[in-house]
C-alpha positions in Angstrom: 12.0 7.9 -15.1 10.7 9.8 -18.1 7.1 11.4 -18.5 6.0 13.5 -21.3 3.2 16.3 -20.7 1.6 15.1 -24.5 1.7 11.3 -23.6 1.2 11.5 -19.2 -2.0 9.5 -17.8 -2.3 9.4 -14.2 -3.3 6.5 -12.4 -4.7 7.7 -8.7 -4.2 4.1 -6.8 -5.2 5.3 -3.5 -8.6 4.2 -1.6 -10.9 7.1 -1.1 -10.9 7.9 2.6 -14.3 7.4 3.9 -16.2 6.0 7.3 -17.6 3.1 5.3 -14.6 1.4 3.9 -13.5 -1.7 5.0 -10.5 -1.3 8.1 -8.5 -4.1 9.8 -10.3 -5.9 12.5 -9.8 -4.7 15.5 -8.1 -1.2 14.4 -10.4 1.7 15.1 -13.0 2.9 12.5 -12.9 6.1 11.0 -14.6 9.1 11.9 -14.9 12.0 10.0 -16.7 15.2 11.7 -17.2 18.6 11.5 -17.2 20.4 14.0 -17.3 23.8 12.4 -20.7 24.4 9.9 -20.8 27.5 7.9 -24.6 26.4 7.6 -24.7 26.3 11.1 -23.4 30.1 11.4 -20.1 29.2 11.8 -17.5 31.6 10.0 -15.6 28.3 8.4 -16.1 24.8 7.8 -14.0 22.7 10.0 -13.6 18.5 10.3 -11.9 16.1 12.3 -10.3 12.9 11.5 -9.7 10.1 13.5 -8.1 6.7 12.3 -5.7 4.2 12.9 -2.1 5.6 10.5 -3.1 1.8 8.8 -6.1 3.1 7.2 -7.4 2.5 3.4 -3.4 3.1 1.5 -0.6 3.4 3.4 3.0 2.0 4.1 4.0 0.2 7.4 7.7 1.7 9.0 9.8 -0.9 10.6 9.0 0.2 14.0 6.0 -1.3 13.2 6.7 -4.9 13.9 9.8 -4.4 15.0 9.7 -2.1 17.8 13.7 -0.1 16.3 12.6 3.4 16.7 12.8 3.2 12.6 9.2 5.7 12.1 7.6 6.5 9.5 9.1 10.0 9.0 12.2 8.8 8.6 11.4 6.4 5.1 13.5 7.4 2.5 11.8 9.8 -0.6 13.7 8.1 -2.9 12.9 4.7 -2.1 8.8 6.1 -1.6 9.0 7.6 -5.8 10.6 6.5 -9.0 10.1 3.9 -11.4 8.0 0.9 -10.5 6.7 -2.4 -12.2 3.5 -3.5 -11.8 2.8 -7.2 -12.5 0.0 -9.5 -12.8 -0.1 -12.4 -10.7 -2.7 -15.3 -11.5 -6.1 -14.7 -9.9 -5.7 -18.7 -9.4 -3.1 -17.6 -6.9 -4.1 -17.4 -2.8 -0.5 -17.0 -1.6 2.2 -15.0 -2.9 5.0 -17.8 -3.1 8.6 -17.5 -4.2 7.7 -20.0 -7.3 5.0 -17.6 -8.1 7.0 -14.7 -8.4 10.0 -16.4 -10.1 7.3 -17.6 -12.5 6.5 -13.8 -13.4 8.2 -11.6 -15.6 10.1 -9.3 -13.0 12.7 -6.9 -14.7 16.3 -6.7 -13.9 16.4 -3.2 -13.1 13.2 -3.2 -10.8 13.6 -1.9 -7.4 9.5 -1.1 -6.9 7.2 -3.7 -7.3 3.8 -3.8 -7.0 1.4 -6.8 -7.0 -1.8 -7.0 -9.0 -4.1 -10.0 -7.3 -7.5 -10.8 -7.5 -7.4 -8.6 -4.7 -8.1 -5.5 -7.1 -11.2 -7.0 -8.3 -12.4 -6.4 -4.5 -11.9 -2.4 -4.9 -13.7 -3.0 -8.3 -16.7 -4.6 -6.7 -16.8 -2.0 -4.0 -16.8 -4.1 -1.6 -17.7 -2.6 2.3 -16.6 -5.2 4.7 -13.3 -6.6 5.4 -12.4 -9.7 3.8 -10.4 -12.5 5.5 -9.2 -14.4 2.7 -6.9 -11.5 0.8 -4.1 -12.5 -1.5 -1.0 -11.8 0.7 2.6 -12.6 0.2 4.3 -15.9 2.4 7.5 -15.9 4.6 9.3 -17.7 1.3 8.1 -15.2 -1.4 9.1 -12.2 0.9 12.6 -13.7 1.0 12.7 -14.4 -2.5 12.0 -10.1 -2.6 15.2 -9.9 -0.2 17.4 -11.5 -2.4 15.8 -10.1 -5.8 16.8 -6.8 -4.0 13.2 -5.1 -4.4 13.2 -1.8 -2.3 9.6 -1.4 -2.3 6.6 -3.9 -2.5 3.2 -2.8 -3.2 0.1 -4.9 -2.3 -3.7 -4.6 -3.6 -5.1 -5.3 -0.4 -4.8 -4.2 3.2 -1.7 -6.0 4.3 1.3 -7.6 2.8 1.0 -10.6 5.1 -1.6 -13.4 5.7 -4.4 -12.7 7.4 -3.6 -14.0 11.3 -0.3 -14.3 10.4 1.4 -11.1 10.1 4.3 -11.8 11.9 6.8 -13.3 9.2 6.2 -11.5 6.1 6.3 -8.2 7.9 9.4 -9.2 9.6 11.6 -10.6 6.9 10.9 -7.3 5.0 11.0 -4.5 7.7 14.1 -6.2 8.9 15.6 -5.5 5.4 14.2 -2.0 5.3 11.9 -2.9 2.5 9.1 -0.7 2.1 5.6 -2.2 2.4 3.1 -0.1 0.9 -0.4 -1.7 1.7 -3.9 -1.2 0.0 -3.3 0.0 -3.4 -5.9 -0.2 -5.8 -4.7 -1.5 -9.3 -7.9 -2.7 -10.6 -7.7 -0.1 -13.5 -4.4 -0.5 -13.9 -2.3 -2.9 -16.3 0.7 -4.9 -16.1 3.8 -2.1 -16.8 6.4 0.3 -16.1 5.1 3.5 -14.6 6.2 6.4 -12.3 5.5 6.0 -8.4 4.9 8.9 -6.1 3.7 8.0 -3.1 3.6 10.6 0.0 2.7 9.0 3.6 1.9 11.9 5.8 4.9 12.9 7.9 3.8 11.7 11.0 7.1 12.1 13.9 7.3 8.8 15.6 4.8 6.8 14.0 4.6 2.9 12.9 2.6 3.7 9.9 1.2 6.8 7.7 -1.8 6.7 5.2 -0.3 8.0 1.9 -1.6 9.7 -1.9 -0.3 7.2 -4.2 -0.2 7.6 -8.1 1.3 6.0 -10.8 2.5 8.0 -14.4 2.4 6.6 -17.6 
């Protein structure tokens, strides 16, 4: 991966963090409170978060779905940055299908992968609430990913799997120690090779971490 000072745009493909974005059902909603005012007298400013680690962007650990003890701290840097392909996928498309990604133009040497759906044009829209019928990849297009040998798979919305119907997709790629990093936002970003950093918070012995994501080009 090569980036040039002169030539460098960064692409900042995380959600903002805020109490009014959309969260999976059933996880808990944010909160963000201080509990420290300086314009109440205090001598510093002070919050507290509180979320579910699945929150806005932010990649699933095997222990996750599959219960292995395999947390979130220890995911591999070098898996989480490096060079990454970003690929459009036809906003015809409601399921990521093996035919769909051997239809697009995947590179050889690509190891990180990230999807841009008609997902992105939800995080365009602004849009508040959750929404049930998200772009997500199927039990046959994660296996085609296995055996394409991709490392890392991106996704533009909150999960890599169907809605009500987690339990395969996540499971044929956790089991493979894929990593799934879940709700990017690519809607200002096009179809190309770029540099990935993307930090999950170190969190010991947890399923999941939000992370800052960027891509360079």
């Amino acid at each position: 991966m090569k980036v040039t000072g002169a030539k460098m745009k960064i692409f900042d493909i995380t959600l903002p963090i805020s109490p009014d974005m959309p969260v999976w059902p059933g996880d808990p909603t944010l909160t963000l409170e201080q509990v420290e005012s300086m314009d109440a007298g205090a001598h510093v400013n002070v919050s507290r978060l509180e979320c579910s680690v699945h929150t806005g962007t932010h990649v699933d650990a095997p222990h996750h779905f599959l219960n292995d003890g395999r947390t979130v701290e220890s995911l591999p840097l070098d898996i989480l940055t490096g060079p990454a392909q970003v690929v459009q996928l036809p906003h015809s498309a409601d399921l990521v299908t093996a035919p769909i990604l051997q239809a697009v133009s995947i590179l050889s040497n690509t190891t990180r992968l990230l999807l841009k759906t008609r997902n992105s044009d939800i995080w365009k829209r602004g849009e508040k609430l959750f929404q049930e019928d998200f772009v997500a990849i199927a039990p046959d297009g994660a296996e085609w990913l296995v055996a394409r040998g991709i490392r890392l798979i991106g996704v533009d919305y909150l999960s890599v799997a169907p809605y009500k119907d987690s339990d395969p997709t996540h499971h044929i790629l956790l089991k493979e120690s894929i990593v799934i990093l879940e709700g990017v936002d690519l809607s200002a970003v096009e179809p190309g090779v770029y540099g990935l950093f993307c930090l999950p918070l170190k969190l010991v012995g947890s399923d999941g971490a939000p992370a800052r994501a960027i891509l360079v080009g």
